[in-house]
Each structure stands twice: as structure tokens, then as C-alpha cells.
C-alpha positions as a printed Julia matrix, in Angstrom:
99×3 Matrix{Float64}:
  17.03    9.87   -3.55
  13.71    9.09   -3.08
  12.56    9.4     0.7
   9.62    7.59    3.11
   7.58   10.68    3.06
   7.46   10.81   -0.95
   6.8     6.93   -0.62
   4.2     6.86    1.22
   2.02   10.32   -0.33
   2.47    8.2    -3.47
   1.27    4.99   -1.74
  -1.87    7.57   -0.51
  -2.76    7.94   -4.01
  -3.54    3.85   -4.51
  -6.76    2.57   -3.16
  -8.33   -0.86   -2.84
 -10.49   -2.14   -5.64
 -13.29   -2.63   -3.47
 -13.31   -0.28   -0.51
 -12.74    3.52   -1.4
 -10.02    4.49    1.02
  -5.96    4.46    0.33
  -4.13    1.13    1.23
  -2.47    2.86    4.28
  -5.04    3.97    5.61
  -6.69    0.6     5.59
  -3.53   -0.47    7.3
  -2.57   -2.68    4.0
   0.81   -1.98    3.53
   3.15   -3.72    6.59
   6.58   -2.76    5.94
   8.68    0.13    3.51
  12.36   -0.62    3.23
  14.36    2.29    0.96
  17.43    1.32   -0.38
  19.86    3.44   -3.43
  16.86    3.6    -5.31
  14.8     0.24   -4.71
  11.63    0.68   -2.88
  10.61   -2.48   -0.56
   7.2    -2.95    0.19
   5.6    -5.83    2.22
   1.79   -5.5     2.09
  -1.59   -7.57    2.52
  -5.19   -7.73    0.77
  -8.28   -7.51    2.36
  -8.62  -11.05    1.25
  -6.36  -13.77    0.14
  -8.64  -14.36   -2.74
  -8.76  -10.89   -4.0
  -8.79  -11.39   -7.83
  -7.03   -7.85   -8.2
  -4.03   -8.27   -6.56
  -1.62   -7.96   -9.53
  -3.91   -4.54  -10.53
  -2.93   -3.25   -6.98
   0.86   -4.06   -7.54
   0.73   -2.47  -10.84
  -0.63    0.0    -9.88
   1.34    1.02   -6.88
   5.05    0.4    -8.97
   3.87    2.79  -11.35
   2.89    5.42   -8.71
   6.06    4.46   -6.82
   7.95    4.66  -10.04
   7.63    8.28  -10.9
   9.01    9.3    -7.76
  12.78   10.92   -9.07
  15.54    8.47   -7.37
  13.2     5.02   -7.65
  14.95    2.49  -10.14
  13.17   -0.41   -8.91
  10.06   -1.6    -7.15
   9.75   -4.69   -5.03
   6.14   -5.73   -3.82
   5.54   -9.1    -1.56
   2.14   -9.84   -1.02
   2.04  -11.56    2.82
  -1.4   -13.04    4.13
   0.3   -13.74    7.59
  -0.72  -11.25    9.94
  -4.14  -11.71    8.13
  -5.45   -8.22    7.35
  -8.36   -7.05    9.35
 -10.65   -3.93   10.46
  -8.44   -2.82   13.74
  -5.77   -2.26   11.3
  -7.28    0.58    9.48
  -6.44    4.01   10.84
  -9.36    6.37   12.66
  -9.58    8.42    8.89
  -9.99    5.08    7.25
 -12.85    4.17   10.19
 -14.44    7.58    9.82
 -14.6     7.56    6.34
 -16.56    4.25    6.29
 -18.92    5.58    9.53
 -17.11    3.06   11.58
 -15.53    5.23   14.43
């Protein structure tokens, strides 16, 4: 059974097409939910009009994916809380010179 740790070092390892730094760092991803094998995830964009959205969910069931116990992957993409800078953690902020 796959657990929140192992979801969320995998979820490390996917990064925004634009902005060099993981999506939880940058404070994209809003919600896990593990359940018998699916993996829940409720995440945001940078930007609502972010061309590479479906690349990101790809690319995040396939990392989610290899973790043993995962059987299925559910992604919603939510723009409500909109996504901004004070959501980003003080790695993310350091690693763009912003803290």
C-alpha cells in the first residue's frame, strides 16, 4: 500500500514547465487523498491558461504510478483558491532569491 510519504517524494520529482522548482514546493498541489490503491490529488497551475497542464498531469500519474500499491491516479485541476507566491514554501522562495 502505497503511503503519503512515497506520494509526495514522487510528487517532489515533478516540476512546473516554467519555473524550476517541484509543484509542492511551489505550493501547487492542495489536497492528497489515499485510498486501496487510488491516489487523489487536487492541485492548481500557476495560471489558468497554462498550455501544459495535461503535460503536468501526465506527468505526475506516471511518477505516481510506479509507486508499488497505486492502481489508479485521479488529478483535478482547481483554479479556486487562485495559486499565488505566499503559497510557495521558504525552499521554493530561496531557490528563486525571493526570501
Amino acid at each position: 500500500m502505497a503511503t503519503e510519504k512515497e506520494v509526495t517524494a514522487a510528487l517532489k520529482n515533478c516540476y512546473d514547465p516554467e519555473i524550476p522548482v517541484n509543484i509542492v514546493d511551489l505550493g501547487l498541489v492542495y489536497e492528497m487523498k489515499l485510498d486501496k490503491g487510488k491516489v487523489y490529488i487536487k492541485m492548481t497551475l500557476t495560471s489558468p491558461t497554462c498550455p501544459l497542464g495535461d503535460m503536468v498531469k501526465e506527468e505526475i500519474t506516471n511518477k505516481l504510478m510506479t509507486i508499488d500499491g497505486v492502481k489508479d491516479v485521479q488529478i483535478d485541476l482547481v483554479f479556486n483558491p487562485p495559486w499565488n507566491k505566499d503559497k510557495m514554501s521558504k525552499s521554493a522562495k530561496r531557490q528563486l532569491g525571493m526570501a
